[in-house]
C-alpha positions in Angstrom: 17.2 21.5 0.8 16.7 20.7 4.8 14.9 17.7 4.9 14.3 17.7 8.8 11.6 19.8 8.7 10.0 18.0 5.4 9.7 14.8 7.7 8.1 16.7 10.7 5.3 18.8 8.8 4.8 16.3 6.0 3.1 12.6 6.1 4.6 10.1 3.1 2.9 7.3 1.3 4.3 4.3 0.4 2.4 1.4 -0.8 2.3 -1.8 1.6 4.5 -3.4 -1.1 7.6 -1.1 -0.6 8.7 -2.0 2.8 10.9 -4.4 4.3 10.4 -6.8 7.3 13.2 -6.3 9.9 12.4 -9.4 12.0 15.7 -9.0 14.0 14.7 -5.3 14.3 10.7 -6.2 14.6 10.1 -3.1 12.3 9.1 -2.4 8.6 12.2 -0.6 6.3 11.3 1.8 3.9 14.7 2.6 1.8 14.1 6.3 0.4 17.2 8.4 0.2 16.6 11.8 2.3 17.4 13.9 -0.5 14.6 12.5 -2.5 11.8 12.8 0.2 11.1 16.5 -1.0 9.6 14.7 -4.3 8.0 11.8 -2.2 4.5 11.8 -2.5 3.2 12.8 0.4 0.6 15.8 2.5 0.8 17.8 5.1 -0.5 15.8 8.2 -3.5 18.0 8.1 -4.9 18.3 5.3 -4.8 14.4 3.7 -5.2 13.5 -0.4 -7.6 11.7 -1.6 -6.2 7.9 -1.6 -9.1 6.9 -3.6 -7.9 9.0 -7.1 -6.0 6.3 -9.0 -3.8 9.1 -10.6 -2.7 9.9 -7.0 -2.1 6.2 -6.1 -0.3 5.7 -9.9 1.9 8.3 -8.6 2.7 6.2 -5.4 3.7 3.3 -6.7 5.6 5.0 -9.6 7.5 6.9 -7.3 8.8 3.8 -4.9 8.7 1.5 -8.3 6.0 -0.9 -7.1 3.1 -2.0 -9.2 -0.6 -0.6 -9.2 -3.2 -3.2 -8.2 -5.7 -3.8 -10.8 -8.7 -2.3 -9.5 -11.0 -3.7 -12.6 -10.0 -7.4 -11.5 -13.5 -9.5 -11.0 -12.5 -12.1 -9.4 -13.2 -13.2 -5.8 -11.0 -13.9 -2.8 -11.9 -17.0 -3.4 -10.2 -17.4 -6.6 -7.2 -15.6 -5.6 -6.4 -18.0 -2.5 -7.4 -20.8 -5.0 -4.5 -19.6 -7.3 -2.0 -19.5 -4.2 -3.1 -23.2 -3.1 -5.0 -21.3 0.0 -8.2 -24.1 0.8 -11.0 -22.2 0.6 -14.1 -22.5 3.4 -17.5 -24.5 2.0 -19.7 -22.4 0.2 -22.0 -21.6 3.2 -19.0 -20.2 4.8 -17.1 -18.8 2.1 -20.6 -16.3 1.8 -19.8 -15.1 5.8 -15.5 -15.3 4.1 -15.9 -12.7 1.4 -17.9 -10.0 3.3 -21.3 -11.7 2.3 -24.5 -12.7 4.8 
């Protein structure tokens, strides 16, 4: 199969995770072997999926062997910088921080 025209008329997910930084280069690196874009997932530049359907997003990460977020997680950003050793704002800030007024 011709993969030049696949990578003309066709758009291709990746999740954020499966690039690489090329500071020398100052350009992200996504490492897919041509002859596997035809099974890439992926739409036609006009007519986009829905990124919201886990089953499509599954398929993603499967595909470029990254793991899923867990979209059922409850707890804040907060908690995740917390875990990271991120200091975290007051808590009349950290309402205006997380999206909250």
């Amino acid at each position: 199969m011709d993969t030049t025209d696949l990578t003309r008329e066709q758009l291709f997910a990746a999740p954020w995770s499966a690039p690489t930084l090329d500071t020398a280069q100052e350009r992200f690196t996504l490492k897919v072997p041509n002859d596997s874009l035809a099974d890439a997932p992926g739409s036609d530049k006009d007519q986009w999926p829905t990124v919201a359907d886990t089953s499509w997003a599954s398929g993603v990460h499967k595909f470029h062997g990254t793991e899923a977020p867990d979209m059922n997680r409850t707890e804040t950003l907060s908690d995740r910088l917390s875990k990271h050793g991120v200091p975290t704002p007051g808590r009349a800030d950290r309402r205006v921080f997380e999206g909250q007024r």
